[in-house]
N, C-alpha and C positions, 0 to 999 in steps of 0.2 A: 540501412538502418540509421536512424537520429541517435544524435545524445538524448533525447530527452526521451526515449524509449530502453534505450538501455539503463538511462537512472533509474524511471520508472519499473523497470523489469525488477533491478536487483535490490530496490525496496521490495516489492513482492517478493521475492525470494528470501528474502530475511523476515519479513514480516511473518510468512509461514510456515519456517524455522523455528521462530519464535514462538507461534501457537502448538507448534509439536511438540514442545519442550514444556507445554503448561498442563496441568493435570486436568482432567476433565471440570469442563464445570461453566460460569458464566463469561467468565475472565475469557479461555481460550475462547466461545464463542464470538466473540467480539473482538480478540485477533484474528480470528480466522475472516471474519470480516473487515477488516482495515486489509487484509490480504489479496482480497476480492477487488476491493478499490483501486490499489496501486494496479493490481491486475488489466484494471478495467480502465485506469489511465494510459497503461504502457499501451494496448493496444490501438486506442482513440490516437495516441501519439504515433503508433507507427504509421496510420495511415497519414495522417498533416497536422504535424507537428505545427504548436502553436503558445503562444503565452495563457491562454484560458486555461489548461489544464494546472496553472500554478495556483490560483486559487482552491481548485478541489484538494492538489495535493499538500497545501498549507494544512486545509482543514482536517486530512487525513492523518495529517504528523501529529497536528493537535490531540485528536480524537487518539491516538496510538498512546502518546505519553501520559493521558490522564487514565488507560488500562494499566501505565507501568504503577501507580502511586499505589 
């Protein structure tokens, strides 16, 4: 395993923690999908791990913290 698949993992895990925790609606839609992404980084990352995936997951932090406002 990489570091940068374990980071990637355990955003996903909190990230979908965090949409279980939301009431139904458009809000959790849209965590559950930033969930997806880390998901879908962590994996791209376990196979060769690389600096490209820091851009998707800048923009994924991004896109998370304008669900939290």
């Amino acid at each position: 395993m990489s570091d940068a698949y374990d980071y990637f993992r355990e955003h996903a895990i909190a990230a979908l923690r965090k949409a279980r925790a939301l009431p139904p609606g458009r809000t959790k839609q849209k965590q559950r999908t930033v969930a997806r992404v880390y998901h879908l980084l962590s994996r791209e990352a376990a196979l060769a791990p690389n600096i490209h995936h820091l851009d998707d997951f800048r923009t994924a932090r991004q896109l998370e913290r304008q669900i939290g406002r």
